[in-house]
C-alpha positions in Angstrom: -3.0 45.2 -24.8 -5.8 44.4 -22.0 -7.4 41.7 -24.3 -3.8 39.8 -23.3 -4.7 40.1 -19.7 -6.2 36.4 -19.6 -4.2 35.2 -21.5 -1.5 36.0 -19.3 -3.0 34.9 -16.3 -3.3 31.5 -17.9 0.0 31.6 -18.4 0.9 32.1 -14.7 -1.4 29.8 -13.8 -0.7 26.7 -15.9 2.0 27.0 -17.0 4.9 28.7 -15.1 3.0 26.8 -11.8 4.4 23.8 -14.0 7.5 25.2 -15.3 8.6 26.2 -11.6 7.5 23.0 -9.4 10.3 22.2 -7.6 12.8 24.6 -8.2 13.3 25.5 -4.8 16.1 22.6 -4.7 17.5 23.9 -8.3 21.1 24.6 -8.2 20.7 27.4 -10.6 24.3 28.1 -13.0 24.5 31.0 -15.5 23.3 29.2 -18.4 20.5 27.6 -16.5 19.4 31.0 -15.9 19.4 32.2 -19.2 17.7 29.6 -20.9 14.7 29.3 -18.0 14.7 33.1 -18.7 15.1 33.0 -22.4 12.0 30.5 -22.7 9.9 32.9 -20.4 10.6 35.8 -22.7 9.4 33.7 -25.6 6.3 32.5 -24.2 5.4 36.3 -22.9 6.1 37.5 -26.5 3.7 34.4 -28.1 0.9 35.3 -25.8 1.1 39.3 -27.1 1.6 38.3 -31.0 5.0 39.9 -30.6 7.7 38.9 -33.7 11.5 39.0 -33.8 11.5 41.5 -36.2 9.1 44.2 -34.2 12.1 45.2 -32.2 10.2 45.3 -29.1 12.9 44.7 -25.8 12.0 42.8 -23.0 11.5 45.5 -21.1 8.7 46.4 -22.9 7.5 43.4 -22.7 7.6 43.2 -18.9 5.8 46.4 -18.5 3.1 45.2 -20.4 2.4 41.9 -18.7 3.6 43.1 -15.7 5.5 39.1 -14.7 8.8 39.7 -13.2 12.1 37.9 -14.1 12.2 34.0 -13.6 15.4 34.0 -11.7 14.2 36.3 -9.2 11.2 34.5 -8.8 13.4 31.2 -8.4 15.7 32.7 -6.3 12.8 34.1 -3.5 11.4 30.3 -3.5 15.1 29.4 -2.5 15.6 31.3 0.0 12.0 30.7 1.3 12.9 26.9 1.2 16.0 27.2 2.9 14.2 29.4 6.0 12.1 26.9 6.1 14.3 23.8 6.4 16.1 25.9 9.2 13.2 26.0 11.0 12.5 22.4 10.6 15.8 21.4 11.3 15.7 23.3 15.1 12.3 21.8 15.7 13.6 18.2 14.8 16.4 18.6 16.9 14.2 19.7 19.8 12.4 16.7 19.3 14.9 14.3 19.2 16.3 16.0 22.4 13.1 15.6 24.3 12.6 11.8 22.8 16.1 10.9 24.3 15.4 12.6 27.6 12.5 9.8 28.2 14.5 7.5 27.3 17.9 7.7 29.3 19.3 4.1 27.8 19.6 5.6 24.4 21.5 8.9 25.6 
């Protein structure tokens, strides 16, 4: 299965950097989950010349490209996103405390 390696990082590259662009501000439900995950699962199976009736699982399909789940991966940039906007947030507010202060009229 090496000979899938580039094609696999094409994949990653192209293609879920596409697939995933802005889903930090996704409000992910059950079925939305399934069918980002279900599509994943079928592009990984294309790219090793995997068909339905091989009976491989998707665990074996995981091992062998070695790409993690979608929702995980959706789920970190989330959480990344939010840590970041509460970051922002406290350094905007510092901001607009310290503008303010120079300016006592608009207190």
């Amino acid at each position: 299965m090496a000979r899938y390696i580039h094609k696999v990082h094409l994949a990653v590259s192209l293609v879920l950097l596409v697939l995933l662009y802005g889903s930090e501000t996704w409000t992910m439900r059950k079925i939305d989950n399934d069918g980002v995950q279900s599509a994943h699962m079928q592009s990984q199976r294309r790219i090793l010349g995997v068909k339905w009736y091989d009976k491989i699982t998707n665990t074996a399909i995981k091992k062998i490209t070695g790409l993690t789940d979608l929702s995980s991966l959706i789920t970190d940039r989330c959480h990344s996103h939010f840590s970041h906007i509460c970051r922002l947030s406290g350094i905007h507010q510092l901001h607009n405390h310290n503008i303010y202060s120079l300016m006592p009229s608009l207190a």
